[in-house]
N, C-alpha and C positions, 0 to 999 in steps of 0.2 A: 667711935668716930666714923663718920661716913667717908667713905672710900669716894673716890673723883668719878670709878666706874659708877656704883650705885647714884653717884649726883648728879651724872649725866643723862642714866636713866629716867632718874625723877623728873629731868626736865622733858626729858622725849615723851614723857608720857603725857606730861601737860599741853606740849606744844600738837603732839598727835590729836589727841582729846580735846582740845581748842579746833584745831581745822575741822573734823567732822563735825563738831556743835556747829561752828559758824555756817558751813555749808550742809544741815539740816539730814545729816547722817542721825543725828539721835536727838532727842526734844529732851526739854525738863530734867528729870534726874536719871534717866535710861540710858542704859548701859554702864559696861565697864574694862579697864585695862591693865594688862597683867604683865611683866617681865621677869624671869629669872634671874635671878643675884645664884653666885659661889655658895652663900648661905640659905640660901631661901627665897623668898617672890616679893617683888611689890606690887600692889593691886591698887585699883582706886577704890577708896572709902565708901561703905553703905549710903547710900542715896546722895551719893555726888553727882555735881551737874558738870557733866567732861565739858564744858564751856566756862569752867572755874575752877579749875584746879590749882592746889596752891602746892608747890612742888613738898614742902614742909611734912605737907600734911598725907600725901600718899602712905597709906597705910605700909609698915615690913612685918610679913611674915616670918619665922626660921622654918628648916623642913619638916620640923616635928608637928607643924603648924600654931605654934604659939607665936600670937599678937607681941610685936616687938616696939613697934613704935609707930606715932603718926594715929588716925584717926580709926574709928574701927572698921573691920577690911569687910568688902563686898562681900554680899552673903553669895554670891555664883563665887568663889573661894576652891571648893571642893569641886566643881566643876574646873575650871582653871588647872588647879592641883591635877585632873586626870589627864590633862592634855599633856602637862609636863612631867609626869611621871610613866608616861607609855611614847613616848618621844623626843628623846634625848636631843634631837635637833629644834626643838620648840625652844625658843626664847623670848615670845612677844604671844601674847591673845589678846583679841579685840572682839568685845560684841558689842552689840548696836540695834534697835528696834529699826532696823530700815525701810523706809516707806512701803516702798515699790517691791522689795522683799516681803516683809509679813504679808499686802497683798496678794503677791504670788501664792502663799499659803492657804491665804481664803478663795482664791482663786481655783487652785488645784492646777499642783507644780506640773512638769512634763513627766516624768516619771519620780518614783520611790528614792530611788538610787542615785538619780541623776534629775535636780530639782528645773536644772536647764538644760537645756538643747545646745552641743559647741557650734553657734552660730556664729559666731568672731573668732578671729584663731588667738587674739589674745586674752581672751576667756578662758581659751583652751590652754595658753601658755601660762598664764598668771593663775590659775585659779582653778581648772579640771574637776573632776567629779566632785559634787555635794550631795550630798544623800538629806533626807528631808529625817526628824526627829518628830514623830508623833507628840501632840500636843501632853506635855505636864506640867502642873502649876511651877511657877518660879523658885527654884532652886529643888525643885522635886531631885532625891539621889540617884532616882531611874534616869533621868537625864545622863547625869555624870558618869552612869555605869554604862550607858550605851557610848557615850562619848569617846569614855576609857576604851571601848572595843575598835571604833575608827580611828583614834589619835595617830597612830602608827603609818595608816593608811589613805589619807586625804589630807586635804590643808583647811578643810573646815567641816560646818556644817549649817542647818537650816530648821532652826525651835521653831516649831508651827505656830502660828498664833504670837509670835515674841519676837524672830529674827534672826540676824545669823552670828557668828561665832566661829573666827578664823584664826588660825595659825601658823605663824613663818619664824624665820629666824631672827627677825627682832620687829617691833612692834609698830615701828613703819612701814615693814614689807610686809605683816601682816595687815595695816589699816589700807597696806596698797589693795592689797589682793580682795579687800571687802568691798573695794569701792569700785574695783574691776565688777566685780561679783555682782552690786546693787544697779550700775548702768548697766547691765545684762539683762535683769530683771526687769530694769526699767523700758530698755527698747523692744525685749520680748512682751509686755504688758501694752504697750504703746501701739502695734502691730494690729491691725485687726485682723491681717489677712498674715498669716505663722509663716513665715519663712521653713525651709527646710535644714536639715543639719549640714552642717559640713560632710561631703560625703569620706570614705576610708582612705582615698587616695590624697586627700589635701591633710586629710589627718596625720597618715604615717610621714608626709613631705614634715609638719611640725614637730614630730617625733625625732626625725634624722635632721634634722637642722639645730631644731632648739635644744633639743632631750624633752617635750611636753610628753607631761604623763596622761595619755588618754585611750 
C-alpha cells in the first residue's frame, strides 16, 4: 500500500516535471526526476516526457535496486543511486538538457571546477561550485563514478554535451537550484562583454550572512 509520504512524492514529482516542461527547461523526452523513499527511490520512467507525467506511473525502486512498481525506471537509475548513496542529505535529483546550459559546454565553461563565475550572489547562495563532467555517452558508469566522488561535495554538476544534474534536499529545492543554475548560464551566455566575479570581500559578506558555500 502506498504510504501518503510516497504519494505526495509522486505528485511533487509531476507537478516539479510539469513546470520545467512547460517553461522549456527540458524538451521531448529528456531528462529525469528522482526522490528517496525509507525503502528506496522513485525516478521517472525510461523515456518519459516530464510535461506528462502520470503520478501512477512513476517508476519505485527498493535499495537493492529491484523495480518494484510503476513503469520501467530511467536508465540515469545508477547515476541518481550514487548521489544518494555518498549524501545522506540528498532527497530530490533533477537533470535536465538545459538550453543555455549544454551551450555553455560547447561553448567552453569558465573554468573545470567552477563551470560559472559567482556573478550573482544568489548563484552563489543557491547553487555554488559546479564542476563540469567531461563528455560520456548517456548513462556511461564513468559518469556515475565521477558523480559518486562529488555527491558529498557540491549540489550538482554539469554532463558536457547533455546538461546538468542537481541535488537538494527535496526535489523542488533541487529543480530550484537548476533553475538558478540555467539563468546564470543564460545571462553569462547573453553578455558579450563577461562581467567580472564577485570579488572575496562581497563573497565572505555571503558567507557570514547566509552560510554560502564558496
Amino acid at each position: 500500500m502506498t504510504s501518503s509520504r510516497e504519494s505526495a512524492l509522486r505528485e511533487e514529482i509531476c507537478q516539479v516535471g510539469a513546470s520545467l516542461y512547460q517553461r522549456g527547461y527540458t524538451v521531448g523526452t529528456a531528462g529525469n526526476i528522482s526522490a528517496r523513499l525509507d525503502d528506496g527511490w522513485l525516478i521517472t520512467p525510461t523515456d518519459a516526457c516530464l510535461g506528462k507525467l502520470d503520478p501512477a506511473r512513476v517508476a519505485k525502486v527498493a535499495t537493492d535496486g529491484t523495480w518494484v512498481s510503476g513503469d520501467k525506471p530511467s536508465k540515469t537509475l545508477t547515476l541518481h543511486r550514487c548521489v544518494y548513496d555518498n549524501n545522506p542529505n540528498a532527497h530530490g535529483v533533477v537533470h535536465t538538457h538545459s538550453t543555455h546550459l549544454v551551450a555553455l559546454t560547447l561553448a567552453g565553461v569558465w573554468q573545470p571546477d567552477d563551470v560559472l563565475p559567482p556573478i550573482t550572489p544568489y548563484y552563489v547562495m543557491k547553487v555554488g561550485h559546479i564542476p563540469l563532467i567531461p563528455y560520456h555517452r548517456p548513462g556511461d558508469p564513468a559518469v556515475a563514478a565521477r558523480v559518486a566522488e562529488l555527491a558529498n561535495a557540491v549540489r550538482g554538476v554539469l554532463l558536457a554535451r547533455l546538461g546538468p544534474v542537481v541535488w537538494e534536499d527535496s526535489v523542488s529545492r533541487a529543480a530550484w537550484a537548476l533553475e538558478e543554475l540555467e539563468e546564470t548560464a543564460r545571462l553569462w551566455m547573453m553578455l558579450r562583454d563577461k562581467p567580472g566575479a564577485l570579488d572575496e570581500t562581497a563573497l565572505a559578506e555571503l558567507r557570514d550572512t547566509f552560510g554560502a558555500k564558496w
